[in-house]
N, C-alpha and C positions, 0 to 999 in steps of 0.2 A: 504493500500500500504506500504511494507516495506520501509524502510531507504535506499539510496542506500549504505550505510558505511559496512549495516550487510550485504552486499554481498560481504565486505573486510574480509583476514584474520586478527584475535585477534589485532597481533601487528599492523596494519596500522589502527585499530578503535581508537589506545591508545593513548591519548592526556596529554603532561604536564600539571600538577597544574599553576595556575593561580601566584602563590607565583614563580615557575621558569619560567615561560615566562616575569614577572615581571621585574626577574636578566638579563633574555637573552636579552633583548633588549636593554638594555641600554650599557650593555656589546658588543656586538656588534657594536652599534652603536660607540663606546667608539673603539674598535678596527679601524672600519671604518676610521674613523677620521685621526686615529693615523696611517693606511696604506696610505691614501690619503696627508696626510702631508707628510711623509715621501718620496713617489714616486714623488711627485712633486717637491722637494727639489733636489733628486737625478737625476729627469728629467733635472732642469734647469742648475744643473753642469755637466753632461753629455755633454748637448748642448756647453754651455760656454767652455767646454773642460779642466772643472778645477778637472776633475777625472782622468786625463791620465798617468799621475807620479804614482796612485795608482794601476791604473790597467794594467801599463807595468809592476810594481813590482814584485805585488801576479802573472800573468803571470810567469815571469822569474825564479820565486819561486817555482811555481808550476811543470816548465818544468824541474829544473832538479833533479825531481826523475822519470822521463821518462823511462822505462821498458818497452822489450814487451808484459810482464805480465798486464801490467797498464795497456798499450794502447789497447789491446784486452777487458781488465775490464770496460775500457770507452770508447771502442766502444760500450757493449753491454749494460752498464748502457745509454747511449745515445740512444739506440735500443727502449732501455723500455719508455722511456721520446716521441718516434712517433710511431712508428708503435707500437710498446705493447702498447699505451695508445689505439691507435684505436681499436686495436683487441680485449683487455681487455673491453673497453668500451663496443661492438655489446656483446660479452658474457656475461659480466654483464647486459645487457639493456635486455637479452633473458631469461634471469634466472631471471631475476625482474619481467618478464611476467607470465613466467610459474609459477612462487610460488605468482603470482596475487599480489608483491607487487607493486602497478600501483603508490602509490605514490611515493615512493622511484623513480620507472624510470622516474615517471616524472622531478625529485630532478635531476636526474644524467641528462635527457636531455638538461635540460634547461642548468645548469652548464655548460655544454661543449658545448653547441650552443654561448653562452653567451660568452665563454672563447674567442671561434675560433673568432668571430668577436671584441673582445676586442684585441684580438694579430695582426687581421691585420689592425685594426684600429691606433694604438699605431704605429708600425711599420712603416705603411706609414707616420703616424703624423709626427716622429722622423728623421727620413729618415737619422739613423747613418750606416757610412758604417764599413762591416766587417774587426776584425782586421785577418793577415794572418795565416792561420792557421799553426796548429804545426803535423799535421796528418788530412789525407784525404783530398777530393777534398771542396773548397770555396762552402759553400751556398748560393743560390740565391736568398734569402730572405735579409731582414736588422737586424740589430744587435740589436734593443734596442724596447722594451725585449726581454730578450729571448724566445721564445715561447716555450721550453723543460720547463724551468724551470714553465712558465704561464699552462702550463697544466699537468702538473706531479700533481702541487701543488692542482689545481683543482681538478683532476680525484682520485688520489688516497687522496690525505685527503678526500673529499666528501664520496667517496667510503667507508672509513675507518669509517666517522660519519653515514652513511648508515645504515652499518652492524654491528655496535656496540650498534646501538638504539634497534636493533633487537636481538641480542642474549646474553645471563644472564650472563655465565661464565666471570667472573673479569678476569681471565689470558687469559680466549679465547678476552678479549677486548683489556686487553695490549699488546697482542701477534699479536694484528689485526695494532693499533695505530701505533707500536714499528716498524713492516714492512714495515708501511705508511711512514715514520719518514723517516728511512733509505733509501728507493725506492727514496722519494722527493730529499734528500741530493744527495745521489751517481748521478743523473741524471742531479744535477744542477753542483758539481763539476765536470764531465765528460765534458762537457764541455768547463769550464773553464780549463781543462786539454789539450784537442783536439786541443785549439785552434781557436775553432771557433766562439767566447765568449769574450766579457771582462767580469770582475767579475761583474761589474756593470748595466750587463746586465743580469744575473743572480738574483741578488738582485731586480732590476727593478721588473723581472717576475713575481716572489717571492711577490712582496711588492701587483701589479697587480689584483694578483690570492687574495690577502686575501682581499683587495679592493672589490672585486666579491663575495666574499663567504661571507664574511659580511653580506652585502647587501643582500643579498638573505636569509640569516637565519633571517636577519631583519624584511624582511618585510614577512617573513613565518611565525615568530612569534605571529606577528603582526596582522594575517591571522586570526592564532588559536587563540588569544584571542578576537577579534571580534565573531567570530562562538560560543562562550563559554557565550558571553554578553547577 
């Protein structure tokens, strides 16, 4: 009876040395930590409301380079950060199918099942109300975190360590990371732009999504080097 792995393609059979899953774990967990500290410090001044002087500031700052140029820019960076993630998501989950790499869909499922319930978990936890926005209509959601920022940071970094496990060319990886990078950014300051955000609710997101992503390459690691023992 074959393996069922040799009915994977090359790359999804290919497993790191035992010497890097070594680093990744602990690195990870070392990240973990450092997100979970971090969110929860910024959780408890949130609440306390001893972030508010900062984040009318960066606001006020932000709003006056106000342009219709801008605000059309951070509408559609805001675009990308809900519905592009959705869309992008089903198209990547169908091309992970078709080129049979089942583990990677699995990778991107889990992620964003895992994100969506962490953001409405957080949300209703926190139950901060939105400040007023600077363009478009009030969202009916809550403010802390932002959920733009908890899933951008998800979908496209995940996405980006996805498809750079899988393909050789150095510039095709930086060129993959570098879009990640910027796609994340542009979509968390968009709305810190709009309005419909404080900053610290963006960070929060942000801080979230690497809490999440951690975690999961943690104990994936952790996975493969059991299977290896």
């Amino acid at each position: 009876m074959k393996n069922a792995n040799s009915q994977l393609p090359e790359v999804e059979r290919t497993r790191q040395p035992l010497v890097l899953l070594g680093v990744a774990v602990p690195l990870s967990l070392l990240l973990d930590a450092a997100g979970l500290f971090l969110f929860a410090w910024i959780a408890e001044e949130v609440m306390e409301e001893h972030t508010m002087r900062f984040d009318m500031g960066v606001r006020t700052w932000v709003h006056q380079f106000a342009s219709p140029a801008m605000t059309h820019a951070a509408k559609v960076a805001s675009w990308l950060g809900e519905y592009g993630v959705a869309n992008a998501f089903v198209i990547a989950l169908l091309v992970f199918l078709f080129l049979r790499w089942r583990r990677a869909a699995v990778w991107l499922t889990i992620t964003m099942a895992g994100a969506l319930l962490l953001d409405l978990s957080l949300k209703y936890a926190f139950h901060r109300q939105r400040p007023t926005p600077f363009f478009g209509p009030l969202p009916y959601t809550y403010s802390f975190p932002s959920g733009h920022a908890l899933f951008s940071f998800c979908f496209y970094g995940v996405l980006a360590g996805l498809l750079t496990d899988r393909i050789e060319p150095l510039r095709v990886r930086i060129c993959i990371w570098a879009t990640a990078a910027v796609l994340i950014t542009a979509i968390g300051l968009s709305r810190i732009y709009l309005g419909v955000h404080y900053p610290t609710d963006v960070v929060g997101g942000y801080l979230a999504a690497v809490v999440w992503v951690t975690s999961m390459i943690a104990i994936d690691h952790v996975r493969m080097r059991r299977r290896k023992d």
